[in-house]
RODO-2510 file (C-alpha; in nm, 4 decimals, decimal comma):
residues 424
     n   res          X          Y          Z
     1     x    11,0982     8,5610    12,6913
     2     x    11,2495     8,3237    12,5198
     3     x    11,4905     8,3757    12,2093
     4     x    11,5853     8,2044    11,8820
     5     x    11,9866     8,1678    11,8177
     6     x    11,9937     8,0846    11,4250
     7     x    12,3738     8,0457    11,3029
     8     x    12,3396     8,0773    10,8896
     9     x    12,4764     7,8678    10,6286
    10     x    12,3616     7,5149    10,6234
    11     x    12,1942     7,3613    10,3052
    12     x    11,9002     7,1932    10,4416
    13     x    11,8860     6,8411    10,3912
    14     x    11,6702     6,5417    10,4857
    15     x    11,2954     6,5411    10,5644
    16     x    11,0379     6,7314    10,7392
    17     x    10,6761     6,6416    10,9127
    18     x    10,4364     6,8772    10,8831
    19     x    10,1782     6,9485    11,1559
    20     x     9,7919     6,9805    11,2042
    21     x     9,6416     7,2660    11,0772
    22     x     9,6325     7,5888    11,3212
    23     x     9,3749     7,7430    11,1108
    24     x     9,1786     7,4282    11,0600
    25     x     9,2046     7,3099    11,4243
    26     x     9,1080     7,6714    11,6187
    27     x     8,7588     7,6589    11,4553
    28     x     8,7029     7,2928    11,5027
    29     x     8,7645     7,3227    11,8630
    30     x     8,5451     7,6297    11,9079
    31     x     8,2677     7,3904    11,7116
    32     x     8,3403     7,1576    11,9806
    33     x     8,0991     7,3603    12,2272
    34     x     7,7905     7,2863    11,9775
    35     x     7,7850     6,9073    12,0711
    36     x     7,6819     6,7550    12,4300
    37     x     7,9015     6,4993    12,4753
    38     x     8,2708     6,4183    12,3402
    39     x     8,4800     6,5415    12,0600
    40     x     8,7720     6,3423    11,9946
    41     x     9,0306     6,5561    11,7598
    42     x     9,3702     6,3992    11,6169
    43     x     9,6552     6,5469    11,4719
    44     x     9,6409     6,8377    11,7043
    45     x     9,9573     7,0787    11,6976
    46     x    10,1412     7,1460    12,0150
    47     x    10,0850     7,5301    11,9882
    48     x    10,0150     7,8363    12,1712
    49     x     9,7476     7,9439    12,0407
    50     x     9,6344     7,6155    12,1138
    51     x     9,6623     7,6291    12,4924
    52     x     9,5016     7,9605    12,4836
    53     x     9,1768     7,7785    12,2811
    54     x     9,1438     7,5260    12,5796
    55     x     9,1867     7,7725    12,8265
    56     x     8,8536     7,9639    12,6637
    57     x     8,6401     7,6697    12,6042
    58     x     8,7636     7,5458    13,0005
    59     x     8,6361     7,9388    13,0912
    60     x     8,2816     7,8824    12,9075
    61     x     8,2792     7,5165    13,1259
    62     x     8,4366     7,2417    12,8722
    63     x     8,6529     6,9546    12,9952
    64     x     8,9287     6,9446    12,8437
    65     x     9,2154     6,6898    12,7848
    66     x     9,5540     6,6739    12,5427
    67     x     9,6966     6,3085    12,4682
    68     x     9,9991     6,3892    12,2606
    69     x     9,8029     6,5413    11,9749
    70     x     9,4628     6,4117    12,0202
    71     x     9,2626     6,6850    12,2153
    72     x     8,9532     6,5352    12,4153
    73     x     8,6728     6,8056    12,4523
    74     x     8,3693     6,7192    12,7068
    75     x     8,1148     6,9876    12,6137
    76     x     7,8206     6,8512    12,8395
    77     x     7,9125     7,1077    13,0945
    78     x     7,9586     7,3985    12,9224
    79     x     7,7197     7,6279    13,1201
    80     x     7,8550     8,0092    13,0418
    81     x     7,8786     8,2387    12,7920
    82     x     8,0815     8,5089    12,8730
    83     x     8,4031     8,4669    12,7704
    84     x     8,7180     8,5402    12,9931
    85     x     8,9239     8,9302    12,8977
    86     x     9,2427     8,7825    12,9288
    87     x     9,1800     8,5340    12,7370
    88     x     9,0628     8,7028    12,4579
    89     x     9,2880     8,9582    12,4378
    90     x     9,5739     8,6942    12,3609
    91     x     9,4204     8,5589    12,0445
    92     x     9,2207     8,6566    11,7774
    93     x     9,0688     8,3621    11,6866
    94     x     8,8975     8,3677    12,0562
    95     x     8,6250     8,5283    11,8406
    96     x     8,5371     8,1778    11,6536
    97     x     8,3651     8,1140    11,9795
    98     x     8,0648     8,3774    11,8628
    99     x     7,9130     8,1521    11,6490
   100     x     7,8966     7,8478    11,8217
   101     x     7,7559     8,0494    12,1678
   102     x     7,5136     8,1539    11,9702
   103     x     7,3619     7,8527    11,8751
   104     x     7,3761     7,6913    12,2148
   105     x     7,2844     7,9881    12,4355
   106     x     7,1037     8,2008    12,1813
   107     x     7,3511     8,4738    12,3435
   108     x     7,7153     8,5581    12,3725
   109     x     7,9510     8,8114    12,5632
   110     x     8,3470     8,9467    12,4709
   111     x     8,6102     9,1683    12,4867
   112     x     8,7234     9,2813    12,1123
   113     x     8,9386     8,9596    12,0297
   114     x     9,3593     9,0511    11,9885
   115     x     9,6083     8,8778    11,8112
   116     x     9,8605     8,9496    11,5517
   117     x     9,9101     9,3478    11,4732
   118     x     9,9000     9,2999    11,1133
   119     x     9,6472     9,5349    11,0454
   120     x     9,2437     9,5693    11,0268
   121     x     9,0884     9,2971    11,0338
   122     x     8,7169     9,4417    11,1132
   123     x     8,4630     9,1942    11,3075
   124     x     8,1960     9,3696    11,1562
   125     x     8,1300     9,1134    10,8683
   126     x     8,0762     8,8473    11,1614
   127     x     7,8224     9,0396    11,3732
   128     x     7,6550     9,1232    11,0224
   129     x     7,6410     8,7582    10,9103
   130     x     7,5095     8,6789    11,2958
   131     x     7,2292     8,9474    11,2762
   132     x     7,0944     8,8195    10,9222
   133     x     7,0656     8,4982    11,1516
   134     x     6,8287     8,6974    11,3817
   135     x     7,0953     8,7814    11,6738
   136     x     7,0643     9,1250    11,7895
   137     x     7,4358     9,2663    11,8837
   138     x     7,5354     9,5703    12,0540
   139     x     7,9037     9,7124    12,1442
   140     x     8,0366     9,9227    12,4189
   141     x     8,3094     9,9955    12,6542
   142     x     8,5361     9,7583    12,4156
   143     x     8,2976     9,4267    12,4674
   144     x     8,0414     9,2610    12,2030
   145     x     7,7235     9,1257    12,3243
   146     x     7,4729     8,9326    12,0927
   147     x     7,1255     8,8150    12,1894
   148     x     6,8730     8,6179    12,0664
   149     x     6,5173     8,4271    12,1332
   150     x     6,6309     8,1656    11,8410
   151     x     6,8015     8,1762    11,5645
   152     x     6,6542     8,1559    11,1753
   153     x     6,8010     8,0833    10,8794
   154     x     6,8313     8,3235    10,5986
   155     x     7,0424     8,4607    10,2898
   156     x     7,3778     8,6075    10,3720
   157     x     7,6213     8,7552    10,1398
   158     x     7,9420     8,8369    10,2781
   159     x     8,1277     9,1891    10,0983
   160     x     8,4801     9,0090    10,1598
   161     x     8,5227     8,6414    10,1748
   162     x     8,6135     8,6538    10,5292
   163     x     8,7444     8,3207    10,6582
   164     x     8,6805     8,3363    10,9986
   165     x     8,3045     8,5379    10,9356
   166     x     8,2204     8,1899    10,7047
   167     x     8,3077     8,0018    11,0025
   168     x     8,1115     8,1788    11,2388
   169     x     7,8461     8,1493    11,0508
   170     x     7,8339     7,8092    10,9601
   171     x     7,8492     7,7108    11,3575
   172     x     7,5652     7,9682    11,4269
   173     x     7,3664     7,8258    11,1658
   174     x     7,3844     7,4672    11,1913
   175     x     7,1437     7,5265    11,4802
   176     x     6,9257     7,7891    11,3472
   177     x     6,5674     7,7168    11,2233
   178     x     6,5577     7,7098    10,8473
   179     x     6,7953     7,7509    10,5550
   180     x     7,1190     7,9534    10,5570
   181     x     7,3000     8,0321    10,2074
   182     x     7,6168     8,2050    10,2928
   183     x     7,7410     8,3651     9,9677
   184     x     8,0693     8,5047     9,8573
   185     x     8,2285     8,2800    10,1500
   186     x     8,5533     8,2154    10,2045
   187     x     8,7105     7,8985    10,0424
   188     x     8,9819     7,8034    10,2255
   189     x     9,0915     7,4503    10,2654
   190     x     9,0003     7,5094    10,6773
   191     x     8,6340     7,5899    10,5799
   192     x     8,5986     7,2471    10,4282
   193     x     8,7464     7,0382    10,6966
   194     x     8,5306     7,2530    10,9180
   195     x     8,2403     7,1524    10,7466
   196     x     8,3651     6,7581    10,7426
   197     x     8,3480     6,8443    11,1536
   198     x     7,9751     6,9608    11,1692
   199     x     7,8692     6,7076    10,9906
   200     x     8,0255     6,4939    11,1708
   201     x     7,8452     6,5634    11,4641
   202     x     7,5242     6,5759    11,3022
   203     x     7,4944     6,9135    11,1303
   204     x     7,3758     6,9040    10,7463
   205     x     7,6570     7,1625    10,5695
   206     x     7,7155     7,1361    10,1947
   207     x     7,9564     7,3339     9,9623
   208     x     8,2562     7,4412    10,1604
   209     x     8,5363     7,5032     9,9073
   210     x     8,2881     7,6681     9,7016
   211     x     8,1613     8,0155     9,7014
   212     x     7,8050     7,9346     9,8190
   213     x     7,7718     7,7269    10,1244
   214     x     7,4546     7,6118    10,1943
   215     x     7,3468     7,4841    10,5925
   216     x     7,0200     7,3217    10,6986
   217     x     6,9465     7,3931    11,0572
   218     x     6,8834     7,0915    11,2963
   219     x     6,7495     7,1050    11,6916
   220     x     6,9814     6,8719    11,7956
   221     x     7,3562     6,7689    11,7269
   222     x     7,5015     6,4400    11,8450
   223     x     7,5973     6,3649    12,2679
   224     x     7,7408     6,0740    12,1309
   225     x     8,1115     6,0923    12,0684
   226     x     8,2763     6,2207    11,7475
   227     x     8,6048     6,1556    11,6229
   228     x     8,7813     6,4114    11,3607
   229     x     9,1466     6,3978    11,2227
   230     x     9,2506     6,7880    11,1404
   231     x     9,4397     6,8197    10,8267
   232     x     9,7878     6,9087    10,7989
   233     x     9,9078     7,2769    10,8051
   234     x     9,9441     7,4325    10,4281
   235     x    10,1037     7,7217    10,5633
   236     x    10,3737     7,5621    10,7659
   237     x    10,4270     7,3380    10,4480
   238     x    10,5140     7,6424    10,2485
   239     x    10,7343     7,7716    10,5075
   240     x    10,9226     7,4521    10,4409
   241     x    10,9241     7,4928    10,1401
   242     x    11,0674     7,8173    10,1441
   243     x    11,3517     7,6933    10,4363
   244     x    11,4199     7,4592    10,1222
   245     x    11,4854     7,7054     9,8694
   246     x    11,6310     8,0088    10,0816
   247     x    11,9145     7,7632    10,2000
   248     x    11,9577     7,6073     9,8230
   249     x    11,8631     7,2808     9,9709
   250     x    11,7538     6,9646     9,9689
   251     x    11,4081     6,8814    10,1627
   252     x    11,1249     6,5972    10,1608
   253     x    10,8120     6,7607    10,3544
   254     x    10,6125     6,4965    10,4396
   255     x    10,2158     6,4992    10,5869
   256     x    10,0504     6,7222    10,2844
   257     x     9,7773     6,7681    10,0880
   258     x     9,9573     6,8729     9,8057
   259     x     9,7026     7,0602     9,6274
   260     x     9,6330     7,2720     9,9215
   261     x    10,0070     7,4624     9,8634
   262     x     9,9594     7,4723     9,4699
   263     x    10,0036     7,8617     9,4950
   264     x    10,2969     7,8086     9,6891
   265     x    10,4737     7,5369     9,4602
   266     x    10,3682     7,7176     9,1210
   267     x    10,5290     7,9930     9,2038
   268     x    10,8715     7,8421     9,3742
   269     x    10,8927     7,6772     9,0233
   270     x    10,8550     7,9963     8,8806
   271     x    11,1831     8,1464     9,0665
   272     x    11,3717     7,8427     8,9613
   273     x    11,3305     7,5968     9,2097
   274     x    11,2882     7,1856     9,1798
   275     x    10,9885     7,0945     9,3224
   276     x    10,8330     6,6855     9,2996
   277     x    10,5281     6,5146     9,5025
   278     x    10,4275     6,1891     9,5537
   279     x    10,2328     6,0094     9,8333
   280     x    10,1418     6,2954    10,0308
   281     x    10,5034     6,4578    10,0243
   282     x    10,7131     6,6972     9,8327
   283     x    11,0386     6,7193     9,7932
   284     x    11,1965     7,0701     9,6924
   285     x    11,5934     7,1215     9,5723
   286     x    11,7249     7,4203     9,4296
   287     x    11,9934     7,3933     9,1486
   288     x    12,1161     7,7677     9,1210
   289     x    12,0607     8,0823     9,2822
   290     x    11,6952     8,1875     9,2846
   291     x    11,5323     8,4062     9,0374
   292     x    11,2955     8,6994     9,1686
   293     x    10,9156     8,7130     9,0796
   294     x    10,6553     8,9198     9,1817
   295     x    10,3903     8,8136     9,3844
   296     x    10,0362     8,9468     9,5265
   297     x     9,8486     8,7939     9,7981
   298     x     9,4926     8,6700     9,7557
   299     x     9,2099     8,4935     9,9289
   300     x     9,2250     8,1209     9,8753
   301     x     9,3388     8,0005     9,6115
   302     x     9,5149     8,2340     9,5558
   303     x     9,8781     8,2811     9,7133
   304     x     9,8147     8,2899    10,0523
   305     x     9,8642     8,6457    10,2316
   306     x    10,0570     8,4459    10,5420
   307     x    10,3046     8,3462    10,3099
   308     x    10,4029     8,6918    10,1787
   309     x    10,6926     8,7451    10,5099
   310     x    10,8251     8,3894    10,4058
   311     x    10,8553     8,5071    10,0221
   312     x    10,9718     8,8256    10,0801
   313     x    11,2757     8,6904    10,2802
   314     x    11,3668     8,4312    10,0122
   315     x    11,3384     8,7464     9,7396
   316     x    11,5720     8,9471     9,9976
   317     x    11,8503     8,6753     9,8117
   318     x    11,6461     8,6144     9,4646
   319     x    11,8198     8,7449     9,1537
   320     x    11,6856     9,0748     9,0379
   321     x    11,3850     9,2994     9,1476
   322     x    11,0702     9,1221     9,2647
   323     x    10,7400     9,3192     9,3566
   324     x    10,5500     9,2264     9,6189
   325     x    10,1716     9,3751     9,6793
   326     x     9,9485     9,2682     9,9807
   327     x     9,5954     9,3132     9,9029
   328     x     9,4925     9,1526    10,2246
   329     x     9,5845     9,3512    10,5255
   330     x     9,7084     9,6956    10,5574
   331     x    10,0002     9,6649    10,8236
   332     x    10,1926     9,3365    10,6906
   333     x    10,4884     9,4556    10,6257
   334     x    10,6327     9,5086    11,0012
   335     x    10,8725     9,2795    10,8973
   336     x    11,0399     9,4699    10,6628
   337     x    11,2667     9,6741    10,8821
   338     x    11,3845     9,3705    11,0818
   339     x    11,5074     9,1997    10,7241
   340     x    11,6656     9,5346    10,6643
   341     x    11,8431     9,5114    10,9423
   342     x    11,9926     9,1857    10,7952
   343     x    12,0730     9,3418    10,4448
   344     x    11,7905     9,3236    10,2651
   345     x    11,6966     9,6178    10,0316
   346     x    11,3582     9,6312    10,0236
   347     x    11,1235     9,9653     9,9574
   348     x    10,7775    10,0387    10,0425
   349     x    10,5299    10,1791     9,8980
   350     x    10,1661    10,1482    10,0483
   351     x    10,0887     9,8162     9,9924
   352     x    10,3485     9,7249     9,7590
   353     x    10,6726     9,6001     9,9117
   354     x    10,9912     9,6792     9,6108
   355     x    11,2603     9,4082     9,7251
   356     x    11,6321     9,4015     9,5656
   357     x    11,7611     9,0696     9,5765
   358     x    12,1480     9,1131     9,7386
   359     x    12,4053     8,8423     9,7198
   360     x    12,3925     8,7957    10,1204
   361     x    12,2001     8,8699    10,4481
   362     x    12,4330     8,9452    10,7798
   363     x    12,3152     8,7894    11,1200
   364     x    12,1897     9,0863    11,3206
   365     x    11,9154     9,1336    11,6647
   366     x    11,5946     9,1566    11,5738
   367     x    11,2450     9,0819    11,6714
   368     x    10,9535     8,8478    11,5717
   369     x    10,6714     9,1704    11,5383
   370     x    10,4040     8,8873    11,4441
   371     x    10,3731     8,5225    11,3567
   372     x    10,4688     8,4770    11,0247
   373     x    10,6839     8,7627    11,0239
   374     x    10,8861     8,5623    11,2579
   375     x    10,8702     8,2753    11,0389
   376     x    11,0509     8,5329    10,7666
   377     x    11,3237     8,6023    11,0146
   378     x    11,3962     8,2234    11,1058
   379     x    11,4697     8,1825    10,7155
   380     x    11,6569     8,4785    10,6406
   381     x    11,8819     8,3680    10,9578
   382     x    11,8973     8,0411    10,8337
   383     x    12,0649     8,1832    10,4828
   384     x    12,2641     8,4733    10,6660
   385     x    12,6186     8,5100    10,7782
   386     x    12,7377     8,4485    11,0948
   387     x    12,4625     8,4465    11,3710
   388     x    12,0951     8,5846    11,3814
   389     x    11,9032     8,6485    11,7056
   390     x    11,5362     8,6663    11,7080
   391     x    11,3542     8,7917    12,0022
   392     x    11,0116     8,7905    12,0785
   393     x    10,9418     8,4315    11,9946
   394     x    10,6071     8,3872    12,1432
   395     x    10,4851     8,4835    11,8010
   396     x    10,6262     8,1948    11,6388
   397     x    10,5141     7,9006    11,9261
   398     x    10,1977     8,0588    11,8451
   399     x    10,1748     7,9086    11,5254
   400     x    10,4974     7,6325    11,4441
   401     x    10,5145     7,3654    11,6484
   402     x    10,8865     7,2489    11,7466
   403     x    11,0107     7,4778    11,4541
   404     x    11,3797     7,5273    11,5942
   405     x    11,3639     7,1329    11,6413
   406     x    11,2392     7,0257    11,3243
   407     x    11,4858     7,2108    11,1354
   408     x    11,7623     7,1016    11,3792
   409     x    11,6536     6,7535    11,2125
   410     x    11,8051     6,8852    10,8674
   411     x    12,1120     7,0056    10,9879
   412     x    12,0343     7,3460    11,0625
   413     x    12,2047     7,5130    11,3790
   414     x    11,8876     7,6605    11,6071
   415     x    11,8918     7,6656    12,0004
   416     x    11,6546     7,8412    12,1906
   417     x    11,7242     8,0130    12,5171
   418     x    11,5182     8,0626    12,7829
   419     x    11,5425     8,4114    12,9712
   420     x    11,5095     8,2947    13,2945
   421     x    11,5370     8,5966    13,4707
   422     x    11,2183     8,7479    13,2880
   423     x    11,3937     9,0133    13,1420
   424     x    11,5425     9,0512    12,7988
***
């Protein structure tokens, strides 16, 4: 595997691009099976996860082709609905797929989807949003299998506003017969431009970004082509952000909405730091040495639950005692020990995550456990002495595309280095 080199020490200076959406741009290809003809999606990231998205919609018989960052998806063969083990067990999202089988084949077949070990994330609330929609699913020797003679609208509340259960939804439903309500959905920024996709090819969605999303079945969405630009990634905006601040720097992020990384900004101003936007940009400096805060991690809009490794890194140096609580997922603080290993003194305590800002990290080994716990490590090397090597990278191409280059752009010393005898 490859590895991650960071020496620490360099202010960050000059400005940043940020990519499309991996949140946003996962579902949208997964919707990409509804249509019969061509999808057409811009601003596509170079990522991992990615790859392993056209890889399952080319195993369910898509034709798929990547032009820099537009992504061309043929969906007039698509003739299978089983989806490939392998596959599946790489990445969670995988599971998006559900929703949109089930509309086109009235059935679907997979392996329980992997992913990130960050803790439970149940698939229950999707198969119990799909049923309410008239699917009948069973589960055995580890696989999922849903069938149904058609699909029918009906009134679905969800007990958590589960992002990727709204999506599913929504793509099973734009095809059912009848009226879907979907209440207590998820209101992510990803749901909307979701939504801007279905409709785009003909589907009739209305109230994404609201907690009540409402989705009149059709029989039929466009063969003709459809052309969608996926919006830029919040979350690797933040981490930006955050590379800013930890390094008492100097960055323009370009290629934002800013109000999707309000949480992020309000409380960066909060620790001390210097944060302007204009035109689609913002541009972060830090004056002083910043101040801890506590923080708890919520569903949209609320601060975002993969920004807590990035925060908790830049509190590893904050002054004073910040708390830290993730009400999200149970296992998300894997990270923890690798900072440690760095310096920081951070305590746990369930859920809650008691971090000691110190005066300096130390480069040390350590590993990237998930993907935005490797984003943590990248900017605690970035502010530590001497050198910090992070293994286990794959995490991080999963989600940041060209991160080591990007920040090379701002004078920050990253190489990577490719094992290439296979072992570590």
């Amino acid at each position: 595997m490859d590895k991650l080199i960071v020496m620490g020490g360099t202010r960050l200076k000059g400005s940043i691009s940020v990519s499309g959406a991996k949140n946003a741009v996962l579902p949208i290809m997964a919707a990409g099976i509804l249509n019969d003809g061509e999808s057409i999606i811009h601003n596509v990231p170079n990522l991992e996860d990615v790859k392993v998205m056209i890889k399952v919609l080319e195993a369910v018989g898509a034709k798929v082709k990547k032009e820099g960052t537009t992504l061309i998806i043929d969906s007039s063969t698509v003739n299978s609905y089983e989806l490939s083990d392998s596959l599946v067990r790489k990445m969670r999202a995988s599971n998006l797929v559900m929703g949109a089988l089930a509309a086109k084949f009235g059935t679907f077949k997979t392996l329980y989807p992997g992913g990130c070990n960050i803790g439970s994330r149940p698939i229950d609330l999707h198969l119990k949003g799909l049923e309410r929609l008239g699917l009948k699913t069973s589960e055995g020797h580890g696989y999922i299998e849903g069938k149904s003679s058609g699909l029918v609208g009906n009134s679905i509340h969800l007990d958590f506003p589960s992002v990727g259960a709204t999506e599913n939804i929504m793509m099973a439903a734009c095809m059912a017969k009848g009226k879907t309500i979907i209440r207590n959905a998820a209101r992510e920024p990803e749901i909307v431009d979701l939504q801007n996709f279905l409709n785009s090819m003909g589907a009739n969605v209305k109230g994404a970004g609201l907690d009540v999303i409402k989705i009149e079945g059709v029989k039929k969405l466009k063969s003709s082509p459809v052309e969608h630009t996926v919006i830029p990634d919040r979350i690797e905006a933040g981490t930006h952000m955050v590379a800013a601040a930890i390094t008492g720097g100097d960055v323009e992020i370009k290629n934002i909405i800013v109000e999707h990384v309000e949480p992020v900004i309000s409380k960066l101003r909060e620790c001390g730091a210097s944060i302007s936007n204009y035109n689609n940009c913002v541009r972060v400096t830090v004056p002083g040495r910043i101040r801890a805060n506590d923080f708890r991690t919520l569903p949209y809009p609320g601060f975002p639950t993969d920004m807590q490794p990035q925060i908790m890194a830049l509190m590893s140096l904050a002054q004073g005692t910040s708390v830290i609580s993730e009400s999200i997922f149970d296992n998300r603080f894997k990270h923890v020990d690798e900072l440690r290993r760095m310096g920081a003194d951070i305590k746990v305590e369930g859920r809650v995550a008691i971090v000691t800002g110190t005066e300096r990290l130390t480069g040390a080994f350590v590993e990237a456990t998930d993907l935005r716990a490797g984003a943590a490590l990248v900017l605690a090397g970035l502010a530590a002495e001497d050198a910090t090597v992070i293994e286990n990278i794959y995490h991080i191409d999963r989600g940041y595309d060209n991160l080591e280059k990007k920040y090379s752009q701002l004078g920050a010393k990253i190489i990577r280095v490719s094992n290439l005898n296979g072992s570590n």
